[in-house]
N, C-alpha and C positions, 0 to 999 in steps of 0.2 A: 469561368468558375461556376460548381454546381452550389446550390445553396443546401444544406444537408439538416434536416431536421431532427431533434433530438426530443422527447417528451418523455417526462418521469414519470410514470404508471404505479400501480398499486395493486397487486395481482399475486394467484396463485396460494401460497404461504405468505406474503406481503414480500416477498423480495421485489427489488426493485427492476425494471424495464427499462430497455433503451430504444426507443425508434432510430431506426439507420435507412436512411437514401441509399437504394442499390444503383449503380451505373449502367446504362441502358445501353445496347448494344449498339445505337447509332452514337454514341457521345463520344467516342475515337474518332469517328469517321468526320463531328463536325456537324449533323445530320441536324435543323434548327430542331425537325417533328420528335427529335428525340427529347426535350424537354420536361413531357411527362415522367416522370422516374418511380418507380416502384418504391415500396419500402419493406424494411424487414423489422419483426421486431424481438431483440434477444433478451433473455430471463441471465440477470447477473446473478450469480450463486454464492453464498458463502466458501471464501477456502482459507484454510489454516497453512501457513507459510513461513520458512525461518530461513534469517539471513545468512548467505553462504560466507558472508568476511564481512569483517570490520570498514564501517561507514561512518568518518571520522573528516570533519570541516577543513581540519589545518589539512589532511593530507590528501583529499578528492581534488579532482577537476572534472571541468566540464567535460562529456565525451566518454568519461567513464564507464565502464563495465557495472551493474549493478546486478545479481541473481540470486536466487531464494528458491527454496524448494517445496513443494507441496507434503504436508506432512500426512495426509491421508486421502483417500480414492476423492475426489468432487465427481458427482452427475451435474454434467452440462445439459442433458436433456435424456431422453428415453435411448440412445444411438449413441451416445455420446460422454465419455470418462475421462476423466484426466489422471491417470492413476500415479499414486504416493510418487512423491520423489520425481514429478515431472520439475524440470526447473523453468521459472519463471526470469524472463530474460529483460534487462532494460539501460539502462544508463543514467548519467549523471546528467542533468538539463541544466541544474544553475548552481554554482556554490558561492556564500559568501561567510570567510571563516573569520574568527574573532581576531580583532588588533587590539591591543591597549584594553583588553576586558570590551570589545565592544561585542554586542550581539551575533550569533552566527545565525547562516541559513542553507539548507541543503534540500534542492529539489530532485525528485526521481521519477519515472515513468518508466514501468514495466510496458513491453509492448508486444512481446511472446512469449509463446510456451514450449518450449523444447522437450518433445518425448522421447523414451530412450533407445525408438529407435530411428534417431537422428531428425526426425521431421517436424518440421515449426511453424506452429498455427498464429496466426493475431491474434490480440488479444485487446480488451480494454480491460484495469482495473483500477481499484480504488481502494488506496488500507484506510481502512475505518479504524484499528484499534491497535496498537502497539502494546508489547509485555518484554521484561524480561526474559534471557535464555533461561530455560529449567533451568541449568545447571546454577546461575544465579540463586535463582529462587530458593534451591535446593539448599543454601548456605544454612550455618547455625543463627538462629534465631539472636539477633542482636549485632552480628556482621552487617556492616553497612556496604550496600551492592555497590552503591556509590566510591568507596574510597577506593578503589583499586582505580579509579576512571581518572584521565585524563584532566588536573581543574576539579574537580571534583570534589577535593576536601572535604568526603564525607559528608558533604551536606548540599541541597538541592535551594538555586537559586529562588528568592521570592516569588510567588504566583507562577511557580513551573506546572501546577494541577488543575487547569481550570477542570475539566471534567472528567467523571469517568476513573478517577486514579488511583488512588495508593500508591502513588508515586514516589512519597516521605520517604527515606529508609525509616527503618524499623528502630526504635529502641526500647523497648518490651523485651525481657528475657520468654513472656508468658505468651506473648503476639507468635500466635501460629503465620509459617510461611503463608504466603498467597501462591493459590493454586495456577496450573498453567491457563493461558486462556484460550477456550473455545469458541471457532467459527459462531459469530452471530445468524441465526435464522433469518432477521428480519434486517439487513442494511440499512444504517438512517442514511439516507440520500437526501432527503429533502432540505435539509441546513448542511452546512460545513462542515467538518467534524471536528473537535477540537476535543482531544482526548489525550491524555498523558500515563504512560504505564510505564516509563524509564523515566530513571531520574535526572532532572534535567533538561530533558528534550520535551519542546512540545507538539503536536502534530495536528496540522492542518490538512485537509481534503474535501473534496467537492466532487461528485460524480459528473455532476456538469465539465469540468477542468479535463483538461487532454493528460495533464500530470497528475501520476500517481500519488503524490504525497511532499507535501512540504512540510520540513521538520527544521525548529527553530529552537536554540538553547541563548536565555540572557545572561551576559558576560560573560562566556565562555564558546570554545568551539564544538560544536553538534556529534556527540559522541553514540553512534549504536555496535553493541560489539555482537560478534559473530555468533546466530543463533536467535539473535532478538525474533522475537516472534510479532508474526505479524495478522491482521484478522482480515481478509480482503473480501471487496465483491469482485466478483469474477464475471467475463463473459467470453467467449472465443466468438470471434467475429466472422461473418460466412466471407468464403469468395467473392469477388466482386460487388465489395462493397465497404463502404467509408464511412466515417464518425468525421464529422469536425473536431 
């Protein structure tokens, strides 16, 4: 086993940095001298991303298909584009859905990027921030986003906002929509991220974590419908080489 070291940086625009262990040409072969290992180190990028279907506790399993689309061009570097509408490819890693009103939880890991013309890179990412689809958003002012949902009854379980949210529905005739949200500049990496922008769900993530995103709803099952948007760090990982 190689040991792979990872270090959060602060660099550039403040986005965030991964150090990655490249795999050394003698380390197939066995080779002990191969134990020096190079490193590499990747600039994770802000991208704006919206889910392709409905991602719902009672009906996921493990193994699952999970894809999202990039909603505008990301720069990976100088060489390098992920242009709109590449789809971000991953699966379902753990589901636990509500019984009897108990807690849900549904974990996901994005792990490629599929361009359209057929070819798929690694990936690491990490949603930092979850919103409503527009088209939600886009409702009349005093529709609650929530009642159409699953459990939902129009109303969002106690402490569903720790940060980050407007997650409430609305009941203000005068309360202007809330806008879509845009890719963050600056990735908070350094904590966990615990941000609520659907009602109901809360979302956990860590840059450090191999999973993209744990999302947990109290006494109910973990409802995101098709289009939630999501705010990611991004990074396309080179050839011949590994992330723990």
């Amino acid at each position: 086993m190689h040991a792979f070291v990872r270090q959060l940086l602060a660099g550039g625009a403040g986005a965030a940095l991964i150090v990655v262990a490249g795999l050394p040409a003698g380390a197939q072969s066995g080779d002990p001298a191969a134990s020096a290992q190079p490193q590499h180190t990747l600039q994770m990028v802000p991208a704006l991303a919206s889910l392709d279907h409905t991602l719902d506790a009672k009906k996921a399993k493990q193994g699952d298909p999970v894809t999202a689309k990039i909603q505008k061009d990301v720069k990976i570097s100088q060489e390098q584009i992920l242009p709109k509408n590449t789809v971000l490819e991953g699966h379902v890693d753990q589901v636990e859905p509500s019984v009897h009103r108990s807690d849900s939880t549904v974990v996901v890991t994005f792990d490629k990027a599929k361009l359209k013309s057929g070819e798929e890179l690694p990936i690491k990412a990490t949603v930092m921030e979850i919103a409503e689809p527009v088209s939600m958003m886009q409702q009349p002012a005093g529709e609650s986003a929530g009642s159409g949902m699953p459990g939902g009854g129009g109303s969002m379980p106690s402490g569903g906002a720790p940060r980050g949210g407007g997650a409430a529905p609305s009941t203000s005739q005068s309360e202007p929509a809330p806008q879509p949200m845009e890719p963050s500049s600056q990735p908070s990496a350094m904590q966990p991220a615990q941000r609520n922008g659907v009602p109901g769900v809360m979302l956990q993530s860590d840059i450090h974590q191999q999973a993209s995103a744990t999302f947990t709803s109290k006494g109910r099952n973990v409802h995101l419908p098709d289009g939630t948007q999501m705010d990611v760090a991004l990074a396309v990982i080179p050839a011949g080489t590994q992330i723990q």
